[in-house]
C-alpha positions as CSV (number, residue, x, y, z in Angstrom):
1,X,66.0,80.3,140.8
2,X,64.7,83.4,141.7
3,X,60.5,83.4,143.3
4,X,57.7,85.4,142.9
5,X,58.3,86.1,146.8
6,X,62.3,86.5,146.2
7,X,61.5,90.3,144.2
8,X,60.5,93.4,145.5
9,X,57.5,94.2,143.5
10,X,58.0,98.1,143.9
11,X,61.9,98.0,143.6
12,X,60.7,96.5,140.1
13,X,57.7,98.4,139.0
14,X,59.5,102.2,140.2
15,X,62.4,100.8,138.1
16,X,59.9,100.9,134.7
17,X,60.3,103.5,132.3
18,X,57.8,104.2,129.8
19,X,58.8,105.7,126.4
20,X,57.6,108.9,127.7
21,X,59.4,109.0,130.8
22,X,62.4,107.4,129.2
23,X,62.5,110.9,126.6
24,X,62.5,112.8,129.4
25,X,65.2,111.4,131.4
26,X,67.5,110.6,128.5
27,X,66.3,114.0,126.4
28,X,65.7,112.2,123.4
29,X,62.6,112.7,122.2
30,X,59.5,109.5,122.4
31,X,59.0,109.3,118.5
32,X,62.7,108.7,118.4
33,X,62.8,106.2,121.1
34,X,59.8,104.6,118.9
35,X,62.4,104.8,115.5
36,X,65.2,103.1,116.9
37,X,62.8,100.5,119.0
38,X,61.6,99.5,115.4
39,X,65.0,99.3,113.7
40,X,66.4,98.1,116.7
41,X,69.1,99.8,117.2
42,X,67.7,101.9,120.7
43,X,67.9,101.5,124.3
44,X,66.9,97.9,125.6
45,X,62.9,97.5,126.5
46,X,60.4,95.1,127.7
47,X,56.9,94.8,126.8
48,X,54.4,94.0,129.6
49,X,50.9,93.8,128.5
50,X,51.2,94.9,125.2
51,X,53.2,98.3,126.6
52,X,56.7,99.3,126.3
53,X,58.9,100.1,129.0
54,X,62.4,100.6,129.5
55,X,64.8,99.4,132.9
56,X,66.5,102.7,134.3
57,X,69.3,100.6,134.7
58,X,69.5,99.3,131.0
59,X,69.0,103.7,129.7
60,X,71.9,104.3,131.9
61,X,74.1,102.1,130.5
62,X,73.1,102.3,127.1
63,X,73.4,106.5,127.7
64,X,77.1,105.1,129.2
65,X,77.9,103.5,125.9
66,X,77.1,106.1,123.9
67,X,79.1,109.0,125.7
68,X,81.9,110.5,123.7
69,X,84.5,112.9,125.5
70,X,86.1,115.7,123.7
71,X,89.6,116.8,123.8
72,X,88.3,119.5,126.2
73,X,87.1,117.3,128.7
74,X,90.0,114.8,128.7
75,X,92.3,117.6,129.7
C-alpha cells in the first residue's frame, strides 16, 4: 500500500493535464474534450477539486488506441 511519502508530489502534479493543455497536446480541440467527457466516450480524467485533468500517460495511450495506419504507411 502505497504512502503519502511513497509519491513524488511533482512527478504527479507535472503529470496533470488540464482540458486545455490536453487540446493542445492531443490537437483536439477543449469543447470536444468537454463532449466526449460528457458522453463518456473521451480520454480518461480525474477530477481534483471540482477541476478536470487528464494523466499524460492515460492521452497517450488512449491517442495509441485510436491510431489507424494506412496502406501507405504499412508498406
Amino acid at each position: 500500500m502505497l504512502t503519502v511519502n511513497d509519491i513524488n508530489w511533482f512527478q504527479f502534479f507535472t503529470s496533470l493535464l488540464n482540458t486545455k493543455q490536453a487540446a493542445e497536446l492531443s490537437g483536439i480541440s477543449p469543447k470536444m474534450l468537454v463532449i466526449w467527457r460528457c458522453k463518456g466516450i473521451g480520454p480518461s480524467f480525474t477530477c481534483i477539486q471540482g477541476r478536470v485533468y487528464y494523466y499524460k500517460k492515460d492521452l497517450y495511450a488512449w491517442l495509441q488506441q485510436r491510431a489507424c495506419f494506412t496502406r501507405y504507411m504499412m508498406l
